[in-house]
Backbone bond lengths (Angstrom), bond angles and torsions (degrees), N, CA, C in turn:
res aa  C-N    CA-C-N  psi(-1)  N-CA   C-N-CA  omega(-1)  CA-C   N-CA-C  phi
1 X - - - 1.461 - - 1.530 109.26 -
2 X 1.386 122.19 145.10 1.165 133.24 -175.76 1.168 99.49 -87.60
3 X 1.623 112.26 129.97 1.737 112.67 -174.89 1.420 112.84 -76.96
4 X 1.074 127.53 151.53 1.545 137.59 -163.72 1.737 108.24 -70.01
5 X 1.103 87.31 -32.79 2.148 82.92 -179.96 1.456 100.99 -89.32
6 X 1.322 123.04 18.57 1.450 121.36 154.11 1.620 123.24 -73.61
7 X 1.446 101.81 -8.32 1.111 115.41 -160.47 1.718 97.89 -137.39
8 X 1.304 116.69 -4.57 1.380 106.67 167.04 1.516 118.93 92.08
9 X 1.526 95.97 26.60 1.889 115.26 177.50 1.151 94.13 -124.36
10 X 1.530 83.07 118.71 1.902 85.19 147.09 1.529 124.56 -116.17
11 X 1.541 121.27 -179.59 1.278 116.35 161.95 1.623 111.92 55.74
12 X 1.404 113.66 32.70 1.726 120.08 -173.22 1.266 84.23 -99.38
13 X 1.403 123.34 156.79 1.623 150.28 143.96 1.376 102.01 -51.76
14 X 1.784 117.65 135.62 1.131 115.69 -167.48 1.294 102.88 -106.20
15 X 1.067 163.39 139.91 1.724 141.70 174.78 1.496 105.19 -102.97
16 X 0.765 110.14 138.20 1.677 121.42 157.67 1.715 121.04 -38.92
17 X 1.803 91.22 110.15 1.148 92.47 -173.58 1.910 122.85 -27.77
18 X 1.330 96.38 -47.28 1.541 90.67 -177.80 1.517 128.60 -89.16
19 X 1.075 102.08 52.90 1.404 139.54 -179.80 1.637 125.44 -99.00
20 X 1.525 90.69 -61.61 1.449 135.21 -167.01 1.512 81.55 -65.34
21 X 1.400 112.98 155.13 1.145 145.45 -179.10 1.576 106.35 -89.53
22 X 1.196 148.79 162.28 1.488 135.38 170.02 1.293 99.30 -111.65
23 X 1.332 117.17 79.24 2.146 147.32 150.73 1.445 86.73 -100.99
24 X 1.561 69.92 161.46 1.601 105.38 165.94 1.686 110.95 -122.54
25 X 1.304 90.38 126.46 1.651 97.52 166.82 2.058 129.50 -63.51
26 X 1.395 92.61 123.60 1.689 91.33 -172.82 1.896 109.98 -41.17
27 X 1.140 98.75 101.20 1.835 99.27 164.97 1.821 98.61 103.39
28 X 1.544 97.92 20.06 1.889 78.57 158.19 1.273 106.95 -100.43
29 X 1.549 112.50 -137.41 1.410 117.72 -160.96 1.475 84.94 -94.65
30 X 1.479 89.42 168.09 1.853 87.94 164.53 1.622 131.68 -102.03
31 X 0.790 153.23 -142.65 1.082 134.46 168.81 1.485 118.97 -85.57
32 X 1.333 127.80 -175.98 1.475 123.83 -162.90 1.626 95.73 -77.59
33 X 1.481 106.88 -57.52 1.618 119.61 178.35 1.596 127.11 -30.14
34 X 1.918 101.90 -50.41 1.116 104.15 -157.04 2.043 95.91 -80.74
35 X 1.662 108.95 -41.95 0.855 92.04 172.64 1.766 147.87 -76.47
36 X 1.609 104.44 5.82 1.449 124.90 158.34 1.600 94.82 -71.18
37 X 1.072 127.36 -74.26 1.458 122.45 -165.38 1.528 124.82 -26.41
38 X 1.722 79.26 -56.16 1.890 98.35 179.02 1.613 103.84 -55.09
39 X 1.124 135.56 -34.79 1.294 158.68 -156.09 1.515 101.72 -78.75
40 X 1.584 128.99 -48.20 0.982 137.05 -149.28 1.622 89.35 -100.81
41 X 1.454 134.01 -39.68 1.045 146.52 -152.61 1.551 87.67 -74.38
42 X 1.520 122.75 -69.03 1.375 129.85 -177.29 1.136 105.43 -47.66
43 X 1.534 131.82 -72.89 1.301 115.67 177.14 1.541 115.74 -26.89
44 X 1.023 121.61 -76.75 1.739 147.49 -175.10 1.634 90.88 -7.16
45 X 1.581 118.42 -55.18 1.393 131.46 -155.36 1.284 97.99 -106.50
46 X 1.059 129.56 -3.85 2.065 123.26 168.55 1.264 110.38 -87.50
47 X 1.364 109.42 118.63 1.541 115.69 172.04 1.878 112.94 -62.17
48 X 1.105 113.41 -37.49 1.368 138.62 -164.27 1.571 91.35 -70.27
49 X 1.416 137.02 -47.54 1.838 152.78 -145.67 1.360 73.66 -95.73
50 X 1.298 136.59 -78.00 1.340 150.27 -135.26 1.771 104.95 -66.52
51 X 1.721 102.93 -52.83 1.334 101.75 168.68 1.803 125.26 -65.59
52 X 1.206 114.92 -49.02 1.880 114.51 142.97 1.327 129.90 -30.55
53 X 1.477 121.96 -25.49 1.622 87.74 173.70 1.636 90.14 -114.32
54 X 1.325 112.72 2.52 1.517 110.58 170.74 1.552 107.49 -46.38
55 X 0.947 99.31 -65.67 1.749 139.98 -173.82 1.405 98.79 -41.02
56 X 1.375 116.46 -70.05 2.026 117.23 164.95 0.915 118.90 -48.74
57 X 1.461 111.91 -42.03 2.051 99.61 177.21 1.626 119.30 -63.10
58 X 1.649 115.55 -35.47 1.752 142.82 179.11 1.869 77.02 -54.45
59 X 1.286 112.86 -52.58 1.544 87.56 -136.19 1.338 105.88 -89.13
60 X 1.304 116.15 -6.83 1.616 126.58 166.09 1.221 111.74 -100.93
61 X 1.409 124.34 27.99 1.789 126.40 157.33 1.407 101.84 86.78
62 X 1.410 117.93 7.03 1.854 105.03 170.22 1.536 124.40 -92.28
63 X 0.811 91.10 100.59 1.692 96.74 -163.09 1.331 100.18 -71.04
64 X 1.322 107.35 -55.86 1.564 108.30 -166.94 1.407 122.21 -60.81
65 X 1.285 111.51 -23.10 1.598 129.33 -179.94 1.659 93.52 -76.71
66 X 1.245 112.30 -55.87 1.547 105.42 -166.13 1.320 117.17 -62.43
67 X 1.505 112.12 -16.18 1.493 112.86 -175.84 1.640 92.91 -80.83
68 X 0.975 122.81 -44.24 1.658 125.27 -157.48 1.548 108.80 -47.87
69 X 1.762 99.23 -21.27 1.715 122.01 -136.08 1.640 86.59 -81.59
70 X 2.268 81.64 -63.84 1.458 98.81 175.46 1.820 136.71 -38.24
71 X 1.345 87.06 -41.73 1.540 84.53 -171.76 1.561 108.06 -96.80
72 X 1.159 128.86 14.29 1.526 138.97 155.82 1.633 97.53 -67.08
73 X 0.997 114.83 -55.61 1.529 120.29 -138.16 1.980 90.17 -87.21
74 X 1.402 106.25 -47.82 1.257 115.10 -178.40 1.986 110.84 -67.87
75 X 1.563 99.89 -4.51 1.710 99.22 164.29 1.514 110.62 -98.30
76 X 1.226 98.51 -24.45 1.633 99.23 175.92 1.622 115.37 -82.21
77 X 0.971 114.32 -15.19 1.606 130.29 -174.85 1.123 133.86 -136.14
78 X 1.194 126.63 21.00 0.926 150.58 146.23 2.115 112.37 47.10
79 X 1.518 89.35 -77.95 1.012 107.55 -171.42 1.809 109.28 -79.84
80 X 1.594 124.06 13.67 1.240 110.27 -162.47 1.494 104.47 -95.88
81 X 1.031 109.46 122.45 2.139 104.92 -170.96 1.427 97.59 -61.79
82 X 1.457 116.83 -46.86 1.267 88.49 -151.67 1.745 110.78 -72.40
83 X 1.069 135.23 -15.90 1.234 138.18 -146.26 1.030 99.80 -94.35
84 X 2.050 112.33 -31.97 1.550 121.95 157.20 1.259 132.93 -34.73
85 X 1.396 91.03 -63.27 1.741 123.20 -176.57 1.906 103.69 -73.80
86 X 1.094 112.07 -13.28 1.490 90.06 179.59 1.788 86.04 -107.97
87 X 1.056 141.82 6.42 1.324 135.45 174.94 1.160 103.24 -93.57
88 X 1.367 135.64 -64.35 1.197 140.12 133.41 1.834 116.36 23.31
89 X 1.406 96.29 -107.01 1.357 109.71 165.09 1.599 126.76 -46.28
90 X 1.434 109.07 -25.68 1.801 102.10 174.90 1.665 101.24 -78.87
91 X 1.389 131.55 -35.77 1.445 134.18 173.37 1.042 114.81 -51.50
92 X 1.313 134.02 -48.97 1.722 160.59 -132.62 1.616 65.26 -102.29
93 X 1.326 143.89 -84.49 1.632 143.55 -113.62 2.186 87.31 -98.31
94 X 1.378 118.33 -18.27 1.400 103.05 152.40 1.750 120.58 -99.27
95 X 0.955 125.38 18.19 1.658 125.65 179.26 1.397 131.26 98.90
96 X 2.034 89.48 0.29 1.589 94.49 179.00 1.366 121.82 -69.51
97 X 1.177 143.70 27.85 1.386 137.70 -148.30 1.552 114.26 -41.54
98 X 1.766 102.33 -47.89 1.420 106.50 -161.97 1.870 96.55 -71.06
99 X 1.309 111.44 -28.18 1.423 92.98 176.16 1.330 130.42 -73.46
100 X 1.291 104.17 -31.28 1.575 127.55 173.65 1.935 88.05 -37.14
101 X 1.608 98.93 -84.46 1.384 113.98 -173.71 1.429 103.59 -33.27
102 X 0.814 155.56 17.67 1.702 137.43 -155.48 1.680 85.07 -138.50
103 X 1.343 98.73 -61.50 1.890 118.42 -172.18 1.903 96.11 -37.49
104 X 1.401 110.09 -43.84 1.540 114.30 -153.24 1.651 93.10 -81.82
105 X 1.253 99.58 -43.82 1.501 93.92 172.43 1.068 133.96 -79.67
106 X 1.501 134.04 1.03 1.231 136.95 -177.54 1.572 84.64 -89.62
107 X 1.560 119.85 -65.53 1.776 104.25 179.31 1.417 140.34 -39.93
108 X 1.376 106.30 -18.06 1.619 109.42 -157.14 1.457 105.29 -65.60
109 X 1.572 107.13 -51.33 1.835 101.31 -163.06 1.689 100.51 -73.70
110 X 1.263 120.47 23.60 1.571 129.99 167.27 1.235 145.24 -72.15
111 X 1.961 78.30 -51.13 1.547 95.64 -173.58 1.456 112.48 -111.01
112 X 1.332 84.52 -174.64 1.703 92.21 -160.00 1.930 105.67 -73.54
113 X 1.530 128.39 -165.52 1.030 130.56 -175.04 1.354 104.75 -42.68
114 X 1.772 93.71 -90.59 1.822 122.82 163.79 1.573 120.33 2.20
115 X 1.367 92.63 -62.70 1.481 111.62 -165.22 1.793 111.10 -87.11
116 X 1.380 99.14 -9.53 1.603 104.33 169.01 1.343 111.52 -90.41
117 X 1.071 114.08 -28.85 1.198 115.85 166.04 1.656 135.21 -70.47
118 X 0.927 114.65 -17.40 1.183 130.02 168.54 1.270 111.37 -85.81
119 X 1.380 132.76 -64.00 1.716 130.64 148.39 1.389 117.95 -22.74
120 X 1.178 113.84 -54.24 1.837 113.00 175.46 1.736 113.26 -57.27
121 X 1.701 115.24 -48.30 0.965 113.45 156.78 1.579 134.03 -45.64
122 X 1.129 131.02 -42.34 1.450 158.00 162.42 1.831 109.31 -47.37
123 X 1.454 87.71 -56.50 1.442 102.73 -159.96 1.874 93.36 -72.53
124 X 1.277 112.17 -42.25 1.850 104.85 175.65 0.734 102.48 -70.19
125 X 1.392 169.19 -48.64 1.096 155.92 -131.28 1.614 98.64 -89.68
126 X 1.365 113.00 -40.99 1.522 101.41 -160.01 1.756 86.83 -92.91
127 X 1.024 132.64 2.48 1.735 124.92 172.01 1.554 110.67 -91.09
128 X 1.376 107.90 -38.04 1.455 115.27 152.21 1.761 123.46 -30.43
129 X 1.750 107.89 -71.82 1.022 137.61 179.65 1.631 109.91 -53.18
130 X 1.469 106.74 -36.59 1.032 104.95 -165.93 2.087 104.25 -97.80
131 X 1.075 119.74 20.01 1.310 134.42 -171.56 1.629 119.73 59.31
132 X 0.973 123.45 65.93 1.897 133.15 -137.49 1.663 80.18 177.70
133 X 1.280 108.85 63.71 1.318 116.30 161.11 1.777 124.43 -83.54
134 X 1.576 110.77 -17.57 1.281 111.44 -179.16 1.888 99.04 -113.20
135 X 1.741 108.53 13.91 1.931 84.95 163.17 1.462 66.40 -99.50
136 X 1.544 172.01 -88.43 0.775 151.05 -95.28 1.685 126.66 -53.01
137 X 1.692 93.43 -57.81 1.271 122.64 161.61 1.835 113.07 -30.40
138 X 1.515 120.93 -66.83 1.151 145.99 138.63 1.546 111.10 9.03
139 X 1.516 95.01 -54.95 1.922 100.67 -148.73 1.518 99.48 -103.32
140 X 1.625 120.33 -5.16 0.925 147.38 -158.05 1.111 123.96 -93.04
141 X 1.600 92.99 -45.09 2.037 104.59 -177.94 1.635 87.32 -117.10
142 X 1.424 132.03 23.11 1.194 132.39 164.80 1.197 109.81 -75.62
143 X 1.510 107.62 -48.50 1.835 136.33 168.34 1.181 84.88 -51.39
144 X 1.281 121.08 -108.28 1.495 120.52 -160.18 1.650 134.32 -31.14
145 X 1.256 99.02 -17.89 1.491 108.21 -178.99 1.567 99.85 -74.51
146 X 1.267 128.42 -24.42 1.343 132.86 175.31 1.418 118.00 -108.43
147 X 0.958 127.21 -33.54 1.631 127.55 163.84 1.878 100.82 -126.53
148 X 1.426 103.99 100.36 1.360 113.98 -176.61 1.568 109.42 -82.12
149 X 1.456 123.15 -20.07 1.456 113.73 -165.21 1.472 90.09 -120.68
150 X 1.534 119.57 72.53 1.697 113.01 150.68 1.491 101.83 -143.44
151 X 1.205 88.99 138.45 1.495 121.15 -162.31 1.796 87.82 -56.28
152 X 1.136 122.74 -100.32 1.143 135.68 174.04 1.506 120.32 12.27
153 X 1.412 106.63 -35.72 1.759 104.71 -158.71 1.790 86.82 -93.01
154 X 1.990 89.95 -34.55 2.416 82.48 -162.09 1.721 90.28 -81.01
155 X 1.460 122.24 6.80 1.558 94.21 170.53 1.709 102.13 -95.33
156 X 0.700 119.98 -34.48 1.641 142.27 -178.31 1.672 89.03 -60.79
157 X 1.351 138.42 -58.99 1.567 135.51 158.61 1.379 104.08 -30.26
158 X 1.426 108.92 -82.85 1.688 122.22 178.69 1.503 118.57 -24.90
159 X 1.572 110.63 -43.28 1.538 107.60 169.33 1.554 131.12 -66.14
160 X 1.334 109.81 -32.16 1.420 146.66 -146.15 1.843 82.46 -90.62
161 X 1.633 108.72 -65.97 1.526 108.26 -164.14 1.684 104.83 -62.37
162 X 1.380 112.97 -27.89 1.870 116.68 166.84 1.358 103.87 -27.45
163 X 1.504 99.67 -70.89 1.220 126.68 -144.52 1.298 117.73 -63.69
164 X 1.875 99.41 -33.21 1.639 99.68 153.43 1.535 126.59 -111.25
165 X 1.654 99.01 42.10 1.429 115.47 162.08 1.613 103.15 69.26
166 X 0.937 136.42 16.64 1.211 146.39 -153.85 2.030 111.62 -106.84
167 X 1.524 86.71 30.90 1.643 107.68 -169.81 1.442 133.70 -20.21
168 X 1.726 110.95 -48.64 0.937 134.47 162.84 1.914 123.93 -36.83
169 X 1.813 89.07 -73.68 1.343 103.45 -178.91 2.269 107.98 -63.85
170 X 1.116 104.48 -27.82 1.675 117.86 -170.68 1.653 84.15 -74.31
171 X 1.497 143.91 -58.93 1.050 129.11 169.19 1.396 144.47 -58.09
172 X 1.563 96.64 -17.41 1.559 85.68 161.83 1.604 123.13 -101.86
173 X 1.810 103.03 -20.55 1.544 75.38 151.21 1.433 146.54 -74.55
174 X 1.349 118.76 14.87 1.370 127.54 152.09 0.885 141.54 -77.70
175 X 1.235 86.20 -30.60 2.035 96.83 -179.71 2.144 90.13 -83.99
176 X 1.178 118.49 -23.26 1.793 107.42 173.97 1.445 100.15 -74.44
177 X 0.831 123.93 -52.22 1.757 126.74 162.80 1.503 117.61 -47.52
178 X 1.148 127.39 -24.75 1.567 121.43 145.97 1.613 127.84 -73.24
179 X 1.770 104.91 -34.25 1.665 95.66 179.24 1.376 108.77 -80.83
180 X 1.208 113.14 17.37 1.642 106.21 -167.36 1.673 96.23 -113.77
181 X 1.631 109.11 -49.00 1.680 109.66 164.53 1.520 107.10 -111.06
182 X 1.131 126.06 103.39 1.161 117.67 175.53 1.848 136.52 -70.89
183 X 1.772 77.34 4.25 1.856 75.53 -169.63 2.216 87.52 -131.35
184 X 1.712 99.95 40.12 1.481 109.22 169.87 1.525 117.81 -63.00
185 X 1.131 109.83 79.05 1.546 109.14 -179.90 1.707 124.64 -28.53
186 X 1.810 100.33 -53.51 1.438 136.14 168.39 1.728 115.75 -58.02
187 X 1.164 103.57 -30.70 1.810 105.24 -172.32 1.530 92.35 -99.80
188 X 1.497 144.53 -43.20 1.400 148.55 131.70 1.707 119.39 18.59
189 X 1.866 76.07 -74.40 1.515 101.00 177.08 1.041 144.68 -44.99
190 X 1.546 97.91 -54.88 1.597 115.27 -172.00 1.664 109.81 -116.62
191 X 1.669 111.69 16.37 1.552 114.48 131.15 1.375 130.73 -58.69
192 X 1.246 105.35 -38.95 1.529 128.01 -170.99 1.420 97.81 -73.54
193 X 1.249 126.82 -71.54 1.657 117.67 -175.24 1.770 113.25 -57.82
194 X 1.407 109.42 -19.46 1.662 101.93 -178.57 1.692 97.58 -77.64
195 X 1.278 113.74 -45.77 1.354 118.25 -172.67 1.921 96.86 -40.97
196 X 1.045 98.69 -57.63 1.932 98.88 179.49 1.465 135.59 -70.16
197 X 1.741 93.96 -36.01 1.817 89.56 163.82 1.275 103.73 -75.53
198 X 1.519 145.12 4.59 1.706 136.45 163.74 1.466 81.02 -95.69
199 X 0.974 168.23 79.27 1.624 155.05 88.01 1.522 120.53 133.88
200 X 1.984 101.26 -39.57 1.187 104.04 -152.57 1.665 102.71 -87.55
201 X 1.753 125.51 67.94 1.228 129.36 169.14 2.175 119.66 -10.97
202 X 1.510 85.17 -60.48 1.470 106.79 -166.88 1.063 99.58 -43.10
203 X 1.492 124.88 -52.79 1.542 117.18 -148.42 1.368 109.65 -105.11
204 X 1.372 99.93 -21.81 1.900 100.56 154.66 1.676 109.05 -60.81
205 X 1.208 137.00 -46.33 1.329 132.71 -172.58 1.541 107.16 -57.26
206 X 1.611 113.06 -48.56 1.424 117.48 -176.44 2.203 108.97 -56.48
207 X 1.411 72.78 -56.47 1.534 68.40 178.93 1.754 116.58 -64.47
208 X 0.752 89.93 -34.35 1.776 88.75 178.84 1.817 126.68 -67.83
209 X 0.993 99.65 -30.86 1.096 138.72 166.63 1.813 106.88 -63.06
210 X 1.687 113.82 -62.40 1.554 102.98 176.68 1.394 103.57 -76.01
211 X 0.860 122.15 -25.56 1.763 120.47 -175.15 1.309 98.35 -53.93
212 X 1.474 139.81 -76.84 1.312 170.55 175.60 1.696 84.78 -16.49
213 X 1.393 93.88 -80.41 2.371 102.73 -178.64 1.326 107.28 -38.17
214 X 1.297 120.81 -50.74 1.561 112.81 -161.08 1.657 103.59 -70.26
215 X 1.567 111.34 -38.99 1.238 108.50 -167.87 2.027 114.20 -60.40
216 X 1.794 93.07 -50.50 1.197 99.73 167.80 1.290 124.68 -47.21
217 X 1.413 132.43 -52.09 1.497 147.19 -177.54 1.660 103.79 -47.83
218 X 1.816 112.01 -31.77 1.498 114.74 -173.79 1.403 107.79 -97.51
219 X 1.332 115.31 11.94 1.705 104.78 175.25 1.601 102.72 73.06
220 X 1.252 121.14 33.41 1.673 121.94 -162.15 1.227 94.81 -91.36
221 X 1.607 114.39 169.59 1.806 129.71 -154.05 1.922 95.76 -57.50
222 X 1.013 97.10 -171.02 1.767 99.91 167.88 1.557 98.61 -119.18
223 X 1.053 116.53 -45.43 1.645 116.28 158.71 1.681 108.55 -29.83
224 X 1.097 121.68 -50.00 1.825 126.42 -158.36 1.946 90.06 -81.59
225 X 1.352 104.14 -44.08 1.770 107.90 171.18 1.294 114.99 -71.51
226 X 1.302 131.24 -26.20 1.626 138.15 -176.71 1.866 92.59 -69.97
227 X 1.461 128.07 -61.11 1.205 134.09 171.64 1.653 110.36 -36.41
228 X 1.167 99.53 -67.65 1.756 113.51 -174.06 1.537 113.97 -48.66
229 X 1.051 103.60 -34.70 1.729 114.16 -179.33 2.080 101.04 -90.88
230 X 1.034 125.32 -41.93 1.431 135.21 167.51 1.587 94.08 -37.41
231 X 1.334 129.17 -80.72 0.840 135.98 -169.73 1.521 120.43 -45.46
232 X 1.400 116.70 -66.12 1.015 138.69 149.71 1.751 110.25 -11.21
233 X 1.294 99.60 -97.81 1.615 93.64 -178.89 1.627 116.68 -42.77
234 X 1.207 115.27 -29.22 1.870 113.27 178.93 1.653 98.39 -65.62
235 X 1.430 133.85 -31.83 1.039 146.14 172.08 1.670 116.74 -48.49
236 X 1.362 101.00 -82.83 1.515 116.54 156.47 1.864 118.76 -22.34
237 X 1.599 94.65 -62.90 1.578 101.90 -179.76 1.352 123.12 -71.37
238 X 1.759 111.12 0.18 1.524 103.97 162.25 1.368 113.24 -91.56
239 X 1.260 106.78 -30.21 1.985 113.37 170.20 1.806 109.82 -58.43
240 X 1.358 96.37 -20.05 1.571 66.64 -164.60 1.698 122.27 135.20
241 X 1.488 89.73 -22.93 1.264 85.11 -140.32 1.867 82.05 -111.55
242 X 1.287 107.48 101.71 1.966 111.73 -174.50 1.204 91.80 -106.45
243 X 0.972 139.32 21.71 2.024 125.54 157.65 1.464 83.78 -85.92
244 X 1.473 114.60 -78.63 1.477 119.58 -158.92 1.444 109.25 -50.75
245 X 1.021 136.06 -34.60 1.338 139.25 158.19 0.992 93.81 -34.04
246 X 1.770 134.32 -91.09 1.190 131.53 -130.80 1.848 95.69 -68.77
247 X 0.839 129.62 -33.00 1.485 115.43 -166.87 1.338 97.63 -97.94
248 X 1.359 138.18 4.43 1.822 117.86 160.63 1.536 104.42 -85.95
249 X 1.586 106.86 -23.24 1.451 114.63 -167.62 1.915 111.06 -75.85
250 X 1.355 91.88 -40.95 1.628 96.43 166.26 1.275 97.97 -43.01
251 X 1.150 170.82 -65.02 1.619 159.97 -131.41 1.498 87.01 -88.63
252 X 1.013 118.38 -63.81 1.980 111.21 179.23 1.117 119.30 -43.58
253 X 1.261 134.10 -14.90 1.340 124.13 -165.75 1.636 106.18 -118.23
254 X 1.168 130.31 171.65 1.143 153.25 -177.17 1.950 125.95 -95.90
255 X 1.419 97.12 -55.79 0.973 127.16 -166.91 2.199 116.83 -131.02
256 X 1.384 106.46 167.82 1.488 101.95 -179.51 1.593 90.77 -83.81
257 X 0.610 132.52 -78.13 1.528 142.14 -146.06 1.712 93.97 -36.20
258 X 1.581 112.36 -57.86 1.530 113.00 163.24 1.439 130.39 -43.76
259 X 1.342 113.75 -28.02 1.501 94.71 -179.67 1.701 90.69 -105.50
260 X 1.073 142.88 -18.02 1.493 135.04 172.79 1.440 96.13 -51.43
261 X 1.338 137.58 -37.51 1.291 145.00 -167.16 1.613 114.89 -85.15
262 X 1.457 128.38 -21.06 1.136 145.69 -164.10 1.534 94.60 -107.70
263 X 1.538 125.23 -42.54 1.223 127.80 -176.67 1.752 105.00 -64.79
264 X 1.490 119.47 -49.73 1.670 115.70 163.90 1.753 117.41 -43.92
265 X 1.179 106.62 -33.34 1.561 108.14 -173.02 1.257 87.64 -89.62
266 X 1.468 156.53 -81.04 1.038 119.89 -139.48 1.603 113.81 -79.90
267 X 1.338 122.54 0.95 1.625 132.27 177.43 1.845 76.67 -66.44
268 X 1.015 151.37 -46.83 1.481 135.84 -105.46 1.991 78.58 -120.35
269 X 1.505 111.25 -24.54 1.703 105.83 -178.75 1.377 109.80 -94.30
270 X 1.324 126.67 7.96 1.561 134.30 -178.55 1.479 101.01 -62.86
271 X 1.223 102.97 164.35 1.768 104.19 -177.26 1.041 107.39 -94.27
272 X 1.640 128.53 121.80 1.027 126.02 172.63 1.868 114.88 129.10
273 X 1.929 107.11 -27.14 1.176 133.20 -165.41 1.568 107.52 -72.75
274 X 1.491 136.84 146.20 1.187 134.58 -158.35 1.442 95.73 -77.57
275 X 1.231 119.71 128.95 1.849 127.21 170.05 1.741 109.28 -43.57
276 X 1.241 109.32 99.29 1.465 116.96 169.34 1.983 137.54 -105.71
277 X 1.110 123.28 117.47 1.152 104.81 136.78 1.293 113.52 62.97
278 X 1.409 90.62 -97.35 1.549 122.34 -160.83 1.568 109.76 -57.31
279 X 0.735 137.51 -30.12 1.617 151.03 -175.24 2.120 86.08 -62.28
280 X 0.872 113.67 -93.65 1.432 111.94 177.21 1.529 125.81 -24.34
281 X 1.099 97.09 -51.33 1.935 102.65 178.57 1.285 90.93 -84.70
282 X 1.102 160.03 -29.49 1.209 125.02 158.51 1.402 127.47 -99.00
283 X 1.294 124.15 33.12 1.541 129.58 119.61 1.448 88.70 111.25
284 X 1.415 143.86 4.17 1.637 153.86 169.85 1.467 111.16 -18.46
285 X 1.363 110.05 -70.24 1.175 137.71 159.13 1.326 150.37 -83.78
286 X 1.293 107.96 1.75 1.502 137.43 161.48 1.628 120.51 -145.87
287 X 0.686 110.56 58.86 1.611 135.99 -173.97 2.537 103.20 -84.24
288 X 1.587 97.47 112.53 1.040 83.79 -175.15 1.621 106.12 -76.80
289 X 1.678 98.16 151.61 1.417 107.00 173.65 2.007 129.56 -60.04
290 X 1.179 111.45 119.21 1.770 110.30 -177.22 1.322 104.91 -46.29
291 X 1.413 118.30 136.29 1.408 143.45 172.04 1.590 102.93 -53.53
């Protein structure tokens, strides 16, 4: 019961609750119901509420709930990346790709610079992934045509131009993705492997190779060295050379079963080895771009 000098009485007779009639007094609370309802209603229409419990359902394995969440919030908001990008990515992580792709593109002409840019990033990666290496390209310098100096979109280019062998142009947006971060572990990286799927092994190894020292010398992630050595051995295994592969590649892997599996792929990039498969499923040529 709401106490009476809440309301500016004093000294009233109190009656026993079960007395009282079940009214409501003008200007108390309202009932539990109405004000859950009101509660549920607001949420219903907050892009911001909508992306939050999206986010709890993702993170306790409900996908399907989180999409429901997502694409409420991403009709009400059109332009909000993130609500995009996590709708996006919960589709992409059950097999929707082509919807994913659709979701990123229905937001783009929405949002603001920032936030297009991050969608463009998003949005190549899964056109990449999805073998649509030249809309990638597309979605890529779409980003850039509006935010020209982020690293992210010309390495995410850089992957994209691989992918359509396009070595030259894929290398120099890396090397702009280096003058822009100069200490890009990721733009570093995947100079070094373009330098080798265009021919010149040697000087991808050298460089890959100092990249690898400097990082080590800085106490750098093992994740950023797990990459460096990934690369590396795909390097090795176009020379030829599948011993050295297999033991730079051990640092890439996790587990045996993984590098027993990495050791078939790079037998399969040796010179000379029948064109397989395997080059694709393991991502050679469509390799998504680092965040």
């Amino acid at each position: 019961m709401v106490p009476h000098e809440a309301f500016g009485v004093k000294h009233r007779r109190v009656w026993p609750a079960l007395l009282l009639p079940p009214l409501l007094l003008a200007g108390c609370v309202a009932p539990p119901a109405r004000v859950n309802q009101a509660a549920e209603m607001r949420a219903a229409n907050d892009p911001a509420s909508l992306t939050r419990i999206g986010d709890a359902a993702a993170a306790s394995g409900d996908e399907a709930t989180a999409i429901s969440f997502y694409r409420r919030a991403t009709e009400l908001q059109p332009g909000d990346a993130d609500a995009a990008i996590d709708y996006a990515r919960t589709l992409a992580a059950q097999g929707k790709n082509a919807e994913a792709i659709e979701a990123l593109q229905a937001s783009l002409p929405h949002a603001d610079a920032t936030g297009a840019a991050r969608l463009s990033t998003m949005l190549g990666k899964l056109l990449i992934l999805a073998h649509r290496p030249a809309e990638a390209v597309s979605a890529f310098r779409m980003g850039l045509a509006r935010t020209p100096n982020v690293a992210s979109l010309l390495i995410g280019l850089g992957v994209a131009l691989d992918a359509t062998r396009d070595f030259p142009a894929a290398q120099d947006a890396y090397r702009r993705a280096i003058a822009i971060e100069p200490r890009s572990i990721a733009a570093r990286n995947d100079l070094g492997l373009s330098i080798a799927l265009q021919g010149d092994t040697a000087q991808a190894v050298a460089a890959l190779t100092s990249l690898r020292d400097q990082v080590a010398r800085t106490d750098g992630k093992t994740s950023d060295l797990a990459m460096i050595d990934g690369n590396l051995a795909l390097v090795y295994a176009m020379q030829g050379n599948i011993d050295q592969a297999g033991t730079i590649g051990a640092g890439a892997t996790s587990n045996a079963g993984d590098l027993a599996g990495n050791m078939l792929f790079y037998s399969a990039l040796a010179p000379g080895a029948p064109v397989s498969g395997a080059l694709d499923s393991k991502g050679l040529t469509a390799a998504a771009p680092a965040d």
